[in-house]
VMD Tcl script that draws the C-alpha trace (Angstrom):
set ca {
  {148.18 18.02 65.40}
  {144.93 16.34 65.39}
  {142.09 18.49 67.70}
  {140.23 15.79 69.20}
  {138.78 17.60 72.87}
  {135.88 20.41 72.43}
  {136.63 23.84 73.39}
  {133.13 23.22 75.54}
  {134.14 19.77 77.30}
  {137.74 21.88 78.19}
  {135.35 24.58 79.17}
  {133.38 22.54 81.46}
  {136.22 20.58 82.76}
  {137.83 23.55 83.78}
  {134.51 24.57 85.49}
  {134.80 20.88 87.32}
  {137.83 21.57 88.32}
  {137.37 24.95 90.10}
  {134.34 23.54 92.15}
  {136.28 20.50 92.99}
  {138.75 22.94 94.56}
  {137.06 24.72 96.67}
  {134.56 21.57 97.39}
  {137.75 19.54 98.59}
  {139.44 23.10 100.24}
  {136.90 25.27 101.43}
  {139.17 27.25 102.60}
  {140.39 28.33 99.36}
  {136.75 30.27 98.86}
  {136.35 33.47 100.09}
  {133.02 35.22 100.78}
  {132.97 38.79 99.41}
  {129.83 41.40 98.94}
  {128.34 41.18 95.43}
  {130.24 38.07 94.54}
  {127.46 36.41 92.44}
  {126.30 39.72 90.91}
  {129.51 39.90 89.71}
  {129.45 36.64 88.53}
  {126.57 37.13 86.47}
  {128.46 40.74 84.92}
  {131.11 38.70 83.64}
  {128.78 35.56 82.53}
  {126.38 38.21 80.54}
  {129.50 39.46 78.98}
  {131.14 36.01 78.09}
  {127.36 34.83 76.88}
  {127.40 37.91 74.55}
  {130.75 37.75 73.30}
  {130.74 33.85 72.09}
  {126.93 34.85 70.93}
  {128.59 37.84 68.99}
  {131.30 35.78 67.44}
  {128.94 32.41 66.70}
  {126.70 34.97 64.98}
  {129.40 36.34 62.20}
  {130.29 32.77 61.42}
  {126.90 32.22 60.75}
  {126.35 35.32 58.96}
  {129.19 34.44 56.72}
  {128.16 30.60 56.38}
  {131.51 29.46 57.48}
  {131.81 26.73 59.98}
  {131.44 27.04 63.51}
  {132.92 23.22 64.58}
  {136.24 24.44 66.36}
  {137.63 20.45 65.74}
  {137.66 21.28 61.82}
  {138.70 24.83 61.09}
  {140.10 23.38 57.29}
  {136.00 23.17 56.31}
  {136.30 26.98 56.55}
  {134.81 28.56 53.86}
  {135.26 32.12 54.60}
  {137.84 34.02 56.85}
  {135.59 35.87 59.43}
  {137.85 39.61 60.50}
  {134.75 41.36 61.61}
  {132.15 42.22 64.60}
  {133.91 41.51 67.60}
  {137.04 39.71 65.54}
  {138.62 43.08 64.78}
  {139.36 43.23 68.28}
  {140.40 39.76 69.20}
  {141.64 36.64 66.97}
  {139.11 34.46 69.52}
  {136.43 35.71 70.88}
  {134.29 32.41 71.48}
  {137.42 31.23 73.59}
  {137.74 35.12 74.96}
  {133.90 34.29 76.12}
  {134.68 30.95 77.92}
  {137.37 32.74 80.04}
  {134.24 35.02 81.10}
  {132.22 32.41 82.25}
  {134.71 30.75 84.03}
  {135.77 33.98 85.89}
  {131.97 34.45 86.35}
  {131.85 30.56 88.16}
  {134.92 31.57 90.19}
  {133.62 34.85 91.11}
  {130.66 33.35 91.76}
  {131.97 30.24 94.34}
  {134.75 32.64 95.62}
  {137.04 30.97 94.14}
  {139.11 33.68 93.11}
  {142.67 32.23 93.74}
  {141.83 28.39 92.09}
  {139.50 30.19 89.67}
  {143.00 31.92 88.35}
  {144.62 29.09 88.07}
  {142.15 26.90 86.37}
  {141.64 29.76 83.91}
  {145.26 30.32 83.41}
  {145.74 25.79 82.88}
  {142.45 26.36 80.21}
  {144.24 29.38 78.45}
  {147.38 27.81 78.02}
  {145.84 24.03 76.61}
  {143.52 26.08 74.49}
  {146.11 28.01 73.04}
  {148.57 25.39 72.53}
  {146.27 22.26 71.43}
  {143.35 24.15 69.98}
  {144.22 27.91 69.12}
  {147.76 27.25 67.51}
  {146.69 23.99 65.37}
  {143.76 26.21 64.05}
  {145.91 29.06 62.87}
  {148.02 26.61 60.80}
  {144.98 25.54 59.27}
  {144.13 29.16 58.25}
  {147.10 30.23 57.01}
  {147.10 27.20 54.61}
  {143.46 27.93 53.82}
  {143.80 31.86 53.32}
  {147.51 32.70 52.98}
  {147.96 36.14 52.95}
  {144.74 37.42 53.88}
  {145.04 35.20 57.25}
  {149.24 36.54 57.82}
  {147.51 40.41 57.41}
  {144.44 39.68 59.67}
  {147.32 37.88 61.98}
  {149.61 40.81 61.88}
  {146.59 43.66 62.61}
  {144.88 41.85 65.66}
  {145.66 40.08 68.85}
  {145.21 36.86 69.45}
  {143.29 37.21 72.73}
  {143.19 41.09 73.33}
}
mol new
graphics top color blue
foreach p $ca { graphics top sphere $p radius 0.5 }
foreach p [lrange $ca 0 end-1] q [lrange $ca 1 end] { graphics top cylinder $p $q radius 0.2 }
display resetview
């Protein structure tokens, strides 16, 4: 399967898509004490996550373009990816919580996250896994096997 959409145009379409909710339902929004300073709790932590896991790719001069995981040069298994097979997509799920959170949006924001999840797994996640496995064989089936693919 070819990967042909950005991780951060899915990202921001899902972002579009929970503020055209509640834009076109305001009803849907609910106003709640501390909504926004949640918000920002969960966009710190999704900011420092993807920053965390951007930063070991570097570090091991591997590349970082999520629409051509066969260029990888090394298999990256440590910092914050002995806890979870995708942090940088772990990360975008934050900041999407954090826009829900922060428009109220709590019931659309679910859903939107939930739709992103499930097309980043299956068009994004899953294709780059094959191309792993081919790349680093039993090393990849090992890190596979030991950690999670989100948490």
């Amino acid at each position: 399967m070819k990967l042909v959409v950005p991780p951060p145009v899915v990202g921001l379409t899902g972002a579009a898509g929970i503020w055209g909710m509640v834009t076109l339902a305001p009803g849907l929004a609910i106003d709640f004490p501390g909504k926004t300073a949640l918000g920002l709790g969960f966009a710190v932590a999704g900011l420092l996550l993807e920053g965390w896991g951007v930063g070991r790719f570097i570090r091991r001069k591997t590349t970082v373009n999520p629409l051509r995981p066969q260029k990888a040069s090394s298999l990256v298994i440590e910092g914050p990816y002995r806890f979870t097979r995708n942090p940088m997509y772990l990360g975008l799920a934050l900041l999407l919580t954090a826009w829900s959170l922060h428009l109220g949006a709590v019931l659309p924001g679910a859903l939107v996250i939930a739709a992103v999840l499930w097309y980043l797994t299956e068009f994004q996640i899953k294709p780059e896994e094959a191309a792993l496995e081919i790349l680093f064989g039993a090393q990849y089936h090992a890190y596979k096997s030991r950690v999670r693919r989100w948490i």
